[in-house]
N, C-alpha and C positions, 0 to 999 in steps of 0.2 A: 332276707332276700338279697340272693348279689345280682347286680347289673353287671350285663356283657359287654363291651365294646366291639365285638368282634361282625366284622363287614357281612353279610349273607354271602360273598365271594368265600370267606375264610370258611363259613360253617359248612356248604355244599363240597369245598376241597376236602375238609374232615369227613361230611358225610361221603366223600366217593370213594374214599381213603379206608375205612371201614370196612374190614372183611366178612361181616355179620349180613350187609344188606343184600335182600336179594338182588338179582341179575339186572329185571327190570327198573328196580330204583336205580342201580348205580345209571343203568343208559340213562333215564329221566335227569338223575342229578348232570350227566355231563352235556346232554344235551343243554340243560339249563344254563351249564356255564358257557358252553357256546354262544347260546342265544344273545347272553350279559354281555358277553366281548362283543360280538360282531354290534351289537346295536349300542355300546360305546364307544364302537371305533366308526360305526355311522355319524354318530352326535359328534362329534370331536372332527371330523371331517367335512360334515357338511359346517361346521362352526368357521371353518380358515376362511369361508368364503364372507364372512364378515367384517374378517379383522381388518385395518386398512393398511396400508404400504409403511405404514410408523410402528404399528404393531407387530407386523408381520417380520421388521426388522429386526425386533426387540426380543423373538423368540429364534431368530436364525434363518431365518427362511427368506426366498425372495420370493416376490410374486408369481414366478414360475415354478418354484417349488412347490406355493401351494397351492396351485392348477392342477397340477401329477398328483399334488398326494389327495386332491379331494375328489379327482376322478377315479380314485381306488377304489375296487368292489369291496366291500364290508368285510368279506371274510379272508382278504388279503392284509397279513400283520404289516 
């Protein structure tokens, strides 16, 4: 039995990548990757509003950088 390391991002990009699948999975698969982006780019956004002015320096951002970027709508990269 071999173990995978490969993320559920990687296996859904294989599975859309597949010519075999029907129509409807691939929509489902991409739709799913959407879903994973936008609501990691929520969690990571709503996260700056945490960090404090020491942190926030530490990653490049000032305080008003991360005001803008955590007022981003989700599905804006």
């Amino acid at each position: 039995m071999t173990q995978t390391n490969a993320l559920p991002a990687d296996i859904l990009m294989h599975l859309r990548d597949t010519r075999t699948l029907p129509v409807i999975s691939v929509v489902a698969i991409k739709l799913a990757v959407a879903l994973s982006k936008w609501a990691t780019r929520r969690r990571t956004r709503m996260a700056l509003s945490q960090l404090t002015p020491k942190q926030l320096d530490d990653v490049g951002l000032t305080p008003r950088m991360a005001y803008i970027e955590q007022r981003r709508v989700f599905w804006r990269a």
